[in-house]
C-alpha positions in Angstrom: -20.5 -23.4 2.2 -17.2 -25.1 0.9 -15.3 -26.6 3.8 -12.0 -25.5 4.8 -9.8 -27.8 4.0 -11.6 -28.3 0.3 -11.0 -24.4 0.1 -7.4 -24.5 1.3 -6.1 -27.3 -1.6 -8.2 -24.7 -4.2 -6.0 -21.2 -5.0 -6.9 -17.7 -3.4 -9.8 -17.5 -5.6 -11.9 -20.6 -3.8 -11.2 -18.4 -0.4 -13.8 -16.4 -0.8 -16.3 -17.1 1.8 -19.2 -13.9 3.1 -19.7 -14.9 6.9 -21.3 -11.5 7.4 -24.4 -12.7 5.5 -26.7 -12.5 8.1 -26.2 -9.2 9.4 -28.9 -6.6 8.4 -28.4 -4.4 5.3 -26.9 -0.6 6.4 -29.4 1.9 5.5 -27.1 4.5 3.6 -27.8 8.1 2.3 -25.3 8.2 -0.2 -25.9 12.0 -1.7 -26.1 13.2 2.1 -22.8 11.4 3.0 -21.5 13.2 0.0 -22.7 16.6 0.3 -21.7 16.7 4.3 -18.0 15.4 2.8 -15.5 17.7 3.0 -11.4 17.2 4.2 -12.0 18.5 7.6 -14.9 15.5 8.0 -12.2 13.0 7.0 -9.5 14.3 8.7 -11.5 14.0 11.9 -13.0 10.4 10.8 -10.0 8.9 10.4 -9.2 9.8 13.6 -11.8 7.1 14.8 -12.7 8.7 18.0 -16.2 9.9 19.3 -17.7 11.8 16.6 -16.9 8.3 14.2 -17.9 6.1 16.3 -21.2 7.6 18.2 -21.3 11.1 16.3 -23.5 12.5 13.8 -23.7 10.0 10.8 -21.8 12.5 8.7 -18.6 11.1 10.0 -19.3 7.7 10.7 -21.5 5.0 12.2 -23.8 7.6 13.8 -24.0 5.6 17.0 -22.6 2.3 16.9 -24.4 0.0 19.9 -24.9 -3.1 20.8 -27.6 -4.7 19.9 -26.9 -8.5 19.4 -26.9 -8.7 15.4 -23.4 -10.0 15.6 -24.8 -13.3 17.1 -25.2 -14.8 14.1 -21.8 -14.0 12.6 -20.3 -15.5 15.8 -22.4 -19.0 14.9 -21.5 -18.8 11.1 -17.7 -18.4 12.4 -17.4 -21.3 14.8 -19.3 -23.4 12.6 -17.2 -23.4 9.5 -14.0 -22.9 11.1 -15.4 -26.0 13.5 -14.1 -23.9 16.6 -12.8 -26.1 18.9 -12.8 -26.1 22.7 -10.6 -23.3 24.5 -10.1 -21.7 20.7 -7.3 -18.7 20.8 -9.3 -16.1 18.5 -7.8 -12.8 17.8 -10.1 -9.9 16.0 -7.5 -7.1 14.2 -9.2 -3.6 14.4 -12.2 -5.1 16.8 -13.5 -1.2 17.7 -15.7 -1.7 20.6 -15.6 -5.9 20.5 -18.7 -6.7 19.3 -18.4 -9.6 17.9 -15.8 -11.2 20.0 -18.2 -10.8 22.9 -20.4 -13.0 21.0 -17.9 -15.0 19.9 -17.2 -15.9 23.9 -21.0 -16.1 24.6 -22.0 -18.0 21.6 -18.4 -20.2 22.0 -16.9 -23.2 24.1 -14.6 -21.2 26.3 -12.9 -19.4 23.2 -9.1 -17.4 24.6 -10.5 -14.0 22.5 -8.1 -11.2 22.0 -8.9 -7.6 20.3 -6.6 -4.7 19.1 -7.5 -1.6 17.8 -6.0 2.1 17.2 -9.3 3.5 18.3 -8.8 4.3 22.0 -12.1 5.7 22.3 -13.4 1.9 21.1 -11.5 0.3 23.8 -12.9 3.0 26.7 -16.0 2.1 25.4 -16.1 -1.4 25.0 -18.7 -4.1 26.6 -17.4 -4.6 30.2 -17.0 -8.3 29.8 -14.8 -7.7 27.0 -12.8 -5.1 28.2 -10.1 -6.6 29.6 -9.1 -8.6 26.3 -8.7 -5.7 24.6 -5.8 -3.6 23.8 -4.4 -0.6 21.7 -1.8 -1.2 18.5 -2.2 -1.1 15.2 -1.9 -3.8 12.6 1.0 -4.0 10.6 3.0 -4.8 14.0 1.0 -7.1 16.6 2.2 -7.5 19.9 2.0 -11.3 19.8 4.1 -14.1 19.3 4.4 -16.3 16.2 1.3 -18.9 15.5 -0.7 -17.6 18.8 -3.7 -18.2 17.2 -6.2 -20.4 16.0 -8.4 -18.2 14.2 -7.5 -14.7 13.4 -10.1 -12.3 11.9 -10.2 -8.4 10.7 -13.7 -6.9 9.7 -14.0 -3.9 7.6 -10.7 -2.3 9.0 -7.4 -3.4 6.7 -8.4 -1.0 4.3 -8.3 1.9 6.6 -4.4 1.3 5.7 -2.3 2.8 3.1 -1.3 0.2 0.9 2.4 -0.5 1.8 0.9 -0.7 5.7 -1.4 -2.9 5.1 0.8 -5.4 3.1 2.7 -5.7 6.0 -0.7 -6.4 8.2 -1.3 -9.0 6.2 2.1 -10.3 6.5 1.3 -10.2 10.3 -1.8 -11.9 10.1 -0.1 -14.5 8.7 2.3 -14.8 11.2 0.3 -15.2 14.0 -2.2 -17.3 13.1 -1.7 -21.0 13.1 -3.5 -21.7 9.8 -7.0 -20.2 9.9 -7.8 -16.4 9.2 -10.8 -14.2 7.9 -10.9 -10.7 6.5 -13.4 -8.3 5.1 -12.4 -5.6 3.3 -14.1 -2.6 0.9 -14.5 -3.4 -2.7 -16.5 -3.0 -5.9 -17.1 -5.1 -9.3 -18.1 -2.0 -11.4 -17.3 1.1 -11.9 -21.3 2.0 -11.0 -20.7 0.6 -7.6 -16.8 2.2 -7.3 -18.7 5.8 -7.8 -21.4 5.0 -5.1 -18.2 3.8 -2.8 -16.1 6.8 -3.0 -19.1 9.0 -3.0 -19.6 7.1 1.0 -16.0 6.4 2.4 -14.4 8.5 4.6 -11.8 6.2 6.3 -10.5 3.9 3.7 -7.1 4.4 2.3 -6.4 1.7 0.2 -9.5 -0.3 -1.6 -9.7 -1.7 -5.1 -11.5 -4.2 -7.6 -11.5 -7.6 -6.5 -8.5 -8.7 -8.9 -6.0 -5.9 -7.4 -6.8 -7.2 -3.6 -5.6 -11.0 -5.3 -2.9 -9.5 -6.2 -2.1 -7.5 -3.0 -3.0 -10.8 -1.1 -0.4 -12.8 -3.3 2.5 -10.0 -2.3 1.8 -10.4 0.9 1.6 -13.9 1.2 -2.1 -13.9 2.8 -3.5 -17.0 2.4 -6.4 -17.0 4.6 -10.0 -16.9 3.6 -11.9 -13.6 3.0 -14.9 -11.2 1.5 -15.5 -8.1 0.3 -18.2 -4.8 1.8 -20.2 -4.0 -1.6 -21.8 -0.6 -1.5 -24.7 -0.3 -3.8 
């Protein structure tokens, strides 16, 4: 991978970095997701409590555990953001907190922070996590300017409408003090934006890579990021 600081002297373009390479490919049954979708499944999706997180699969995850697998992301994180000692890491729209548990057990002492809108995430969070955790939503986070080292958001930005999450970005880029990471849903055909709309259920806003750019550059995100490819 491209270090960060040759990244950062490249445009937005050399900021694309996949740090979720080592999870395990979902297994996804695209025509089921589709036939089971109706607006009373979304509706109730997006309003991320049980039945998204650890209800049938029809309206979400289907059971989302933990089972370790974010291990490995936490390792690829700290190494190419060389994660320093007592590290001030905040994960926007962390659900249950996953990773930043593994983020603290895999870390040197990491300060980790989570927010989500997903209350039922929070309740049911890893206890040694719990208490870092905390309900808001992203375009207006309840911290101060440049409290963090590293700030991330995985797979949740685009559950925003779009003038929202311009302004979430905007807020990223206000707390961090340099270094951020996002993931958010994308496509790079029109094959692969069928298969997508045919699965989501929660995102508002999503697009082909050039239209995030250019929602990036509005916003004046400058952080590194990748995209979740259905196929």
């Amino acid at each position: 991978m491209e270090s960060v600081a040759a990244a950062k002297r490249g445009d937005i373009r050399s900021r694309e970095v996949n740090l979720l390479s080592s999870l395990p490919k979902p297994k996804r049954n695209i025509q089921k997701r589709l036939e089971a979708k109706d607006p009373e499944v979304i509706k109730i999706a997006r309003q991320f409590g049980r039945l998204y997180w650890d209800g049938p699969r029809e309206y979400g995850y289907g059971g989302y555990t933990y089972d370790g697998r974010w291990k490995s992301v936490a390792r690829d994180i700290i190494e190419f953001f060389a994660l320093k000692e007592q590290a001030r890491i905040l994960d926007v729209g962390c659900g249950k907190g996953f990773l930043l548990h593994d983020l603290m057990t895999e870390g040197k002492n990491f300060d980790v922070r989570g927010l989500d809108v997903s209350s039922y995430a929070l309740e049911n969070s890893l206890p040694g996590i719990k208490d870092k955790l905390q309900l808001g939503t992203a375009e207006k986070l309840p911290f101060e300017d440049k409290s963090f080292d590293l700030v991330l958001s995985i797979n949740a930005l685009h559950n925003l409408p779009r003038e929202r999450l311009a302004q979430a970005l905007k807020e990223i880029e206000r707390v961090s003090r340099g270094d951020s990471y996002i993931v958010v849903d994308s496509y790079h055909t029109p094959e692969q934006k069928e298969i997508f709309e045919s699965w989501v259920l929660t995102a508002e806003y999503y697009g082909y890579p050039n239209e995030w750019l250019a929602l990036f550059k509005e916003a004046g995100y400058k952080g590194f990021y990748s995209w979740t490819i259905i196929e």
